[in-house]
Every structure is written in C-alpha cells, then in structure tokens.
N, CA and C of each residue as an Amber inpcrd file, in Angstrom:
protein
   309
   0.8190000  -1.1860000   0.0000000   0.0000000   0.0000000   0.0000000
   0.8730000   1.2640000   0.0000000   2.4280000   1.0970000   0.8940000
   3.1390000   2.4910000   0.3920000   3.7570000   2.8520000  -0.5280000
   3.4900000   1.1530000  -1.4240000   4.0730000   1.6390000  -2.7340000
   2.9300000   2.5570000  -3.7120000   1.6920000   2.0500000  -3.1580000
   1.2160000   2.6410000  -4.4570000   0.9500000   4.1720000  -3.8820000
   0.9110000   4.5230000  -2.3030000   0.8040000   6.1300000  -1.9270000
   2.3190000   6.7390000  -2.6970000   3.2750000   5.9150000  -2.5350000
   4.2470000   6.7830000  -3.2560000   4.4580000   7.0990000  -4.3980000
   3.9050000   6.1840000  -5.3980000   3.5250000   5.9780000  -6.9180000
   2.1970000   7.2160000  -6.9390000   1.5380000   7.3930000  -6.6150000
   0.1580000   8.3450000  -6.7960000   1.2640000  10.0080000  -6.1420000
   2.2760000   9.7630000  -5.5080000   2.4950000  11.1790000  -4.9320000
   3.6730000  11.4140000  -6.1850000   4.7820000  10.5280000  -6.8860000
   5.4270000  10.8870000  -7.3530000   4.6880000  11.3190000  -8.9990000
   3.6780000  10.6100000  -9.2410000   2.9710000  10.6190000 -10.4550000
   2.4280000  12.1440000 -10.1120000   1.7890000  12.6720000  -9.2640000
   1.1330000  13.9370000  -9.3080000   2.3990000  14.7500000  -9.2570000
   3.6550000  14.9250000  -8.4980000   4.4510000  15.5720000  -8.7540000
   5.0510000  15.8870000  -9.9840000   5.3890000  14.9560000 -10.5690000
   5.7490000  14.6990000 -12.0630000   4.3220000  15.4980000 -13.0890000
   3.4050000  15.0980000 -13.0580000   2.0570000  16.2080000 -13.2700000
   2.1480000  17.8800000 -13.1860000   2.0340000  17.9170000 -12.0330000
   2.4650000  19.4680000 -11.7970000   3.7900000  20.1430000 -12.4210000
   4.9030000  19.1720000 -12.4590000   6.2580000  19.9300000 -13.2160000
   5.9430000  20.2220000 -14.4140000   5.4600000  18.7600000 -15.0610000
   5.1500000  18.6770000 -16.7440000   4.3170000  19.9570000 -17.4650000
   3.1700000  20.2610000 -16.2840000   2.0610000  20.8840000 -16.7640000
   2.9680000  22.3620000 -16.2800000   4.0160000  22.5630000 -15.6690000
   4.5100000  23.8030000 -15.1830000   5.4370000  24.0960000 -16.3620000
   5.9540000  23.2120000 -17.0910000   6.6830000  23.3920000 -17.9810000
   6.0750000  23.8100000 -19.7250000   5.0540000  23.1840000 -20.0650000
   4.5620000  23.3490000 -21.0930000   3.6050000  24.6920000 -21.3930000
   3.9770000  25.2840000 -20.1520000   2.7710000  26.5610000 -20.4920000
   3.3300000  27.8560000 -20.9650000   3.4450000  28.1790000 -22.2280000
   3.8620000  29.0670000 -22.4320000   3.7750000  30.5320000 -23.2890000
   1.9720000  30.4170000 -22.4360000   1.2460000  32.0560000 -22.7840000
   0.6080000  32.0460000 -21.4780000   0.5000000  33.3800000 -21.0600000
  -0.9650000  33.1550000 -20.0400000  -2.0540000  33.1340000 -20.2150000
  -2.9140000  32.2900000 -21.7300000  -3.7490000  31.9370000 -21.8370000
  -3.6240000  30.7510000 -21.4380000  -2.9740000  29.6570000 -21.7740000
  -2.4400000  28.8820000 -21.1440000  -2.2690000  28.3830000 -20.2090000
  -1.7020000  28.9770000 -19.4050000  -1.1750000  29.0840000 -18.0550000
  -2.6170000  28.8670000 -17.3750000  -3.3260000  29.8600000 -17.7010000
  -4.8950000  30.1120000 -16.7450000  -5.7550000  29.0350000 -17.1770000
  -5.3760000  28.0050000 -18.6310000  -6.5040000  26.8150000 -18.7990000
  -5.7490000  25.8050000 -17.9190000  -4.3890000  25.9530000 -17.6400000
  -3.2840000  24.5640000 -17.0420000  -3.5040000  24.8190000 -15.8000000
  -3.6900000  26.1450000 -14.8680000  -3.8990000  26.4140000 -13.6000000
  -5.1300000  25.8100000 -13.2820000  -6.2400000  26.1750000 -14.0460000
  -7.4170000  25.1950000 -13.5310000  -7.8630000  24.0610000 -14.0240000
  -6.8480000  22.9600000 -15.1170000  -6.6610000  21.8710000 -14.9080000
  -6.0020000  21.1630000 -13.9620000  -4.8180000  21.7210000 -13.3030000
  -3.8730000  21.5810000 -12.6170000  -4.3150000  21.2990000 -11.1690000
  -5.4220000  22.5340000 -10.8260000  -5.8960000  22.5610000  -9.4580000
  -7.1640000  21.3290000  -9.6210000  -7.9290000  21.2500000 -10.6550000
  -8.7250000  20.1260000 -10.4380000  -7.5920000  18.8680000 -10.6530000
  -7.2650000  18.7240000 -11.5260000  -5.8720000  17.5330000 -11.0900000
  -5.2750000  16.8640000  -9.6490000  -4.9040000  18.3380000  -9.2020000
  -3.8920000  18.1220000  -7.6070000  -5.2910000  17.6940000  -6.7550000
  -6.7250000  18.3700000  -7.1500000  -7.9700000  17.8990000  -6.1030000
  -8.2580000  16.4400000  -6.4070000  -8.1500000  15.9010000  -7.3840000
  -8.3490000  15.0400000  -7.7380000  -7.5330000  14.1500000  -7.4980000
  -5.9470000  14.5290000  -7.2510000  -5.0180000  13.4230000  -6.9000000
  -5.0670000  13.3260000  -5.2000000  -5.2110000  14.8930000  -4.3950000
  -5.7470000  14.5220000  -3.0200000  -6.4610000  13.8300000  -2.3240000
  -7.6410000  13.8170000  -3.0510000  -9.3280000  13.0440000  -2.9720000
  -8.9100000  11.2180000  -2.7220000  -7.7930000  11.0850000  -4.1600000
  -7.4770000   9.9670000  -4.0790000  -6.4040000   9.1860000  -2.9400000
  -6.1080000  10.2770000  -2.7900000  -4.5570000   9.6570000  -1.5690000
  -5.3070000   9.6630000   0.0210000  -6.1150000  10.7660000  -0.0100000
  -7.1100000  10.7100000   1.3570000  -7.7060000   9.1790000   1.3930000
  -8.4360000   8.5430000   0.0410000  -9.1100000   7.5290000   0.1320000
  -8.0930000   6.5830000   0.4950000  -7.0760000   6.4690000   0.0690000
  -6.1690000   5.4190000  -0.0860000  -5.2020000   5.6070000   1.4200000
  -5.4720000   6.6650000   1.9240000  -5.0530000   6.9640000   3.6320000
  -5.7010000   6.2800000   4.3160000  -7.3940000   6.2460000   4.4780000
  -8.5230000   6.2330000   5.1050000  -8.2900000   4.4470000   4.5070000
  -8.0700000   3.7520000   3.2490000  -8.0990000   2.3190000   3.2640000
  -6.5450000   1.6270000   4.4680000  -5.6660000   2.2540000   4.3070000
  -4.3330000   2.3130000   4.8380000  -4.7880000   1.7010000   6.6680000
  -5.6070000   3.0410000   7.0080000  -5.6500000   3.1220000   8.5130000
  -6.2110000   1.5160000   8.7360000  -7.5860000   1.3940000   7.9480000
  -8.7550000   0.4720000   7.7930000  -7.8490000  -1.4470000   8.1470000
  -6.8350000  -1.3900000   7.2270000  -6.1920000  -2.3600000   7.2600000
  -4.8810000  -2.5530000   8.2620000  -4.2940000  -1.4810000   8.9730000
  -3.4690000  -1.5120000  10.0340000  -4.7430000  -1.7620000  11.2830000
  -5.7170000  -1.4290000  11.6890000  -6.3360000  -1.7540000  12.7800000
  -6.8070000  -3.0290000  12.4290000  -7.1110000  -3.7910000  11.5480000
  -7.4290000  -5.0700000  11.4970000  -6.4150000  -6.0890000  11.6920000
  -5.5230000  -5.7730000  10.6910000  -3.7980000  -6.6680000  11.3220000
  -4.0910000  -7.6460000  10.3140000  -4.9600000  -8.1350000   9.2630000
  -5.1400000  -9.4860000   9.1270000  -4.4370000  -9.7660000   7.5590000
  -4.2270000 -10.7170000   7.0600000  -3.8530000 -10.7020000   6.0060000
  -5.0730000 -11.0700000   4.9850000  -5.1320000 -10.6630000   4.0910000
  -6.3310000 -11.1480000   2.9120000  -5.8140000 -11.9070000   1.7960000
  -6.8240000 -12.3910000   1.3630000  -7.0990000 -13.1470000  -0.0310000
  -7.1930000 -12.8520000  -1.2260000  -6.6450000 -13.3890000  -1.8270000
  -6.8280000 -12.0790000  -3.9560000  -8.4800000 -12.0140000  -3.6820000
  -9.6210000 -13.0980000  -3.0240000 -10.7190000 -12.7660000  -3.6010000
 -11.5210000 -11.5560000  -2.1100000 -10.7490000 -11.4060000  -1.6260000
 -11.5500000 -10.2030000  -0.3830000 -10.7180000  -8.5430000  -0.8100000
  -9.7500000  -9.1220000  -2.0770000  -9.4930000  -6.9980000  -2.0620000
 -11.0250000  -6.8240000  -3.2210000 -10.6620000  -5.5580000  -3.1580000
 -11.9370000  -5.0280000  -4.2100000 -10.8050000  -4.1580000  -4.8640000
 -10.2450000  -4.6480000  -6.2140000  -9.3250000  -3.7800000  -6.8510000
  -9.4330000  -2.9200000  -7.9940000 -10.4770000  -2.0390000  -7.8110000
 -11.5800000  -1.6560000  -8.9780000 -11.0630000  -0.0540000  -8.0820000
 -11.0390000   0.3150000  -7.0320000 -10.7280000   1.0720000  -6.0100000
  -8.9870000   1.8130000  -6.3020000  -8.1480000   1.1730000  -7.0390000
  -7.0250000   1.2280000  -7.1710000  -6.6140000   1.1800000  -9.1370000
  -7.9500000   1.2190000  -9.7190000  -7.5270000   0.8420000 -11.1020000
  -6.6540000   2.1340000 -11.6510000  -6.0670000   2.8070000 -12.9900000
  -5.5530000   3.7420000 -12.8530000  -6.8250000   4.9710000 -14.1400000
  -6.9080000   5.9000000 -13.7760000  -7.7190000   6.6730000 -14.0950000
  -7.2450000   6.9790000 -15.7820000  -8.5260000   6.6480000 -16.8410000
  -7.9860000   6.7840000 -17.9360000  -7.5130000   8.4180000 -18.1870000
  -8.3570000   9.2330000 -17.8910000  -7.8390000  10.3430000 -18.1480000
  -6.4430000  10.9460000 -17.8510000  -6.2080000  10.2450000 -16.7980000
  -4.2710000  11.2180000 -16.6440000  -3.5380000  10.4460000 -16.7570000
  -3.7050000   9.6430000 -17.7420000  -2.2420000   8.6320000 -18.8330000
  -2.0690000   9.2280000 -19.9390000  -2.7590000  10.7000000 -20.3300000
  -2.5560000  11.4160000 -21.4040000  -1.4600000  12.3330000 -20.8970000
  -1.2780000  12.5620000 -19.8590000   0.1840000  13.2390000 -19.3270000
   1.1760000  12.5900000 -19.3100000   1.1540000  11.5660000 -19.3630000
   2.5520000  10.6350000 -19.1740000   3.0640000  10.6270000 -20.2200000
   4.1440000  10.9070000 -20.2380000   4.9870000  10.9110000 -21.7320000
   5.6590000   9.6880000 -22.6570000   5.6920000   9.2120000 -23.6330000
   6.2430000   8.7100000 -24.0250000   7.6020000   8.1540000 -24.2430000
   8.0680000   6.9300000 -23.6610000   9.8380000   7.1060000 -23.5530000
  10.5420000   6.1250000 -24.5560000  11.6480000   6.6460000 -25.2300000
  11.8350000   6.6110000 -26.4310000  12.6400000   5.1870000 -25.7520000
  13.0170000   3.8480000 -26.4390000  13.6440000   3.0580000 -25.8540000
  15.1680000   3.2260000 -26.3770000  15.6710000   2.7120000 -25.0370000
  17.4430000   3.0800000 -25.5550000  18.0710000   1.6320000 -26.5130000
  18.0630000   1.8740000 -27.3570000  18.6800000   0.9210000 -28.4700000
  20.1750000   0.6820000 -28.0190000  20.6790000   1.7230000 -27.9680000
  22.5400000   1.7380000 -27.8990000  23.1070000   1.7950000 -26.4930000
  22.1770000   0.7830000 -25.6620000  22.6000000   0.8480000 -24.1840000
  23.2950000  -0.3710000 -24.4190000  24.2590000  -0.4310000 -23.9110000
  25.2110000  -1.5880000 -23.5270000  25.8600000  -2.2250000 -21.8550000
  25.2450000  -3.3570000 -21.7870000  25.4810000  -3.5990000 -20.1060000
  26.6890000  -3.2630000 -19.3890000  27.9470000  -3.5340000 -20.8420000
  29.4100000  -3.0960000 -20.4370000  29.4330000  -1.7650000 -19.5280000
  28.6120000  -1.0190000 -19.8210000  28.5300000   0.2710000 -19.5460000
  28.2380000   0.3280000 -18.0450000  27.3800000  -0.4510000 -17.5890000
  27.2460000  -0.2400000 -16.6080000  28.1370000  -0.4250000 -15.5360000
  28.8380000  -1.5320000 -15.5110000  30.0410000  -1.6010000 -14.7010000
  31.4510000  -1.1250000 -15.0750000  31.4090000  -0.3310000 -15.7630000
  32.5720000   1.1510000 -15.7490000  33.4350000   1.6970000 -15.0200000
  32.4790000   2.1420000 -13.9530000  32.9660000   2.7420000 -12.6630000
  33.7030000   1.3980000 -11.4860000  33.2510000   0.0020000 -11.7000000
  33.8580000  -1.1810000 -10.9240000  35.1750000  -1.3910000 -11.3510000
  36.0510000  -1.6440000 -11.0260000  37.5920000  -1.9410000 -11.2040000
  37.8800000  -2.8990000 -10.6800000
C-alpha cells in the first residue's frame, strides 16, 4: 500500500512539473492552472481515500485473499495517462557500460 501512496504522490508531482513546464502564454497558463488545481484535487481526494483504506487495514492486522481486495478502487484513471509521456527506448545501451565505474 506504500508503494502505491508513493507511486500516486510521485505521479502527481511529475504532473504538476510537466504541466509547469509546457505553459507558455498566459492563456495557457490560466486553462493549465485550472486543470492543474482540479488535477492536484483530484489526486488529493485519491490519496485521502487510499489513507482512510491504509488506517482500515493496520487496525485489522489481518492478512487477505486475492478474492476479499476489491481492486476496482485502485484501477488507474484513464484520463491522466494522457500526461505521461512517451519514452523513447534506448537501443545503444550496452550492459558493459554499466560496470565502468567497478575496477
């Protein structure tokens, strides 16, 4: 569960930079500010819920079953995978590379 609070906090951070970076009129700016603020409400709303499931399952202590989660609660929202950027794959990475710095 703190992986996925940290995954939902680094994803909205990454959100806010992206959308801080691409704005560049203040017409702009003022449609990204109030996407941005319904965004960050929208990513709060979600981390509160996912706080409030957090507490729910530390006072119980118990471990569960794949068929007692309800994972419909955690799916990922189609609308803000249109922010996520595309990453180009590295063709000319070579493993040699990585141990470089080992001697």
């Amino acid at each position: 569960m703190n992986k996925l609070l940290l995954s939902a906090l680094l994803l909205a951070s990454y959100a806010v930079n992206l959308s801080a970076e691409n704005n560049a009129t203040s017409e702009i700016k003022v449609n990204a500010d109030a996407n941005s603020s319904s965004k960050s409400s929208r990513i709060e709303k979600k981390i509160q819920e996912q706080l409030e499931r957090e507490k729910k399952y530390a006072k119980e202590k118990t471990f569960y079953q794949g068929s007692d989660y309800n994972l419909s609660a955690v799916e990922v929202d189609p609308e803000s995978l249109s922010s996520v950027p595309v990453m180009e794959p590295q063709y000319d990475f070579d493993m040699d590379d990585v141990y470089s710095d080992i001697q």
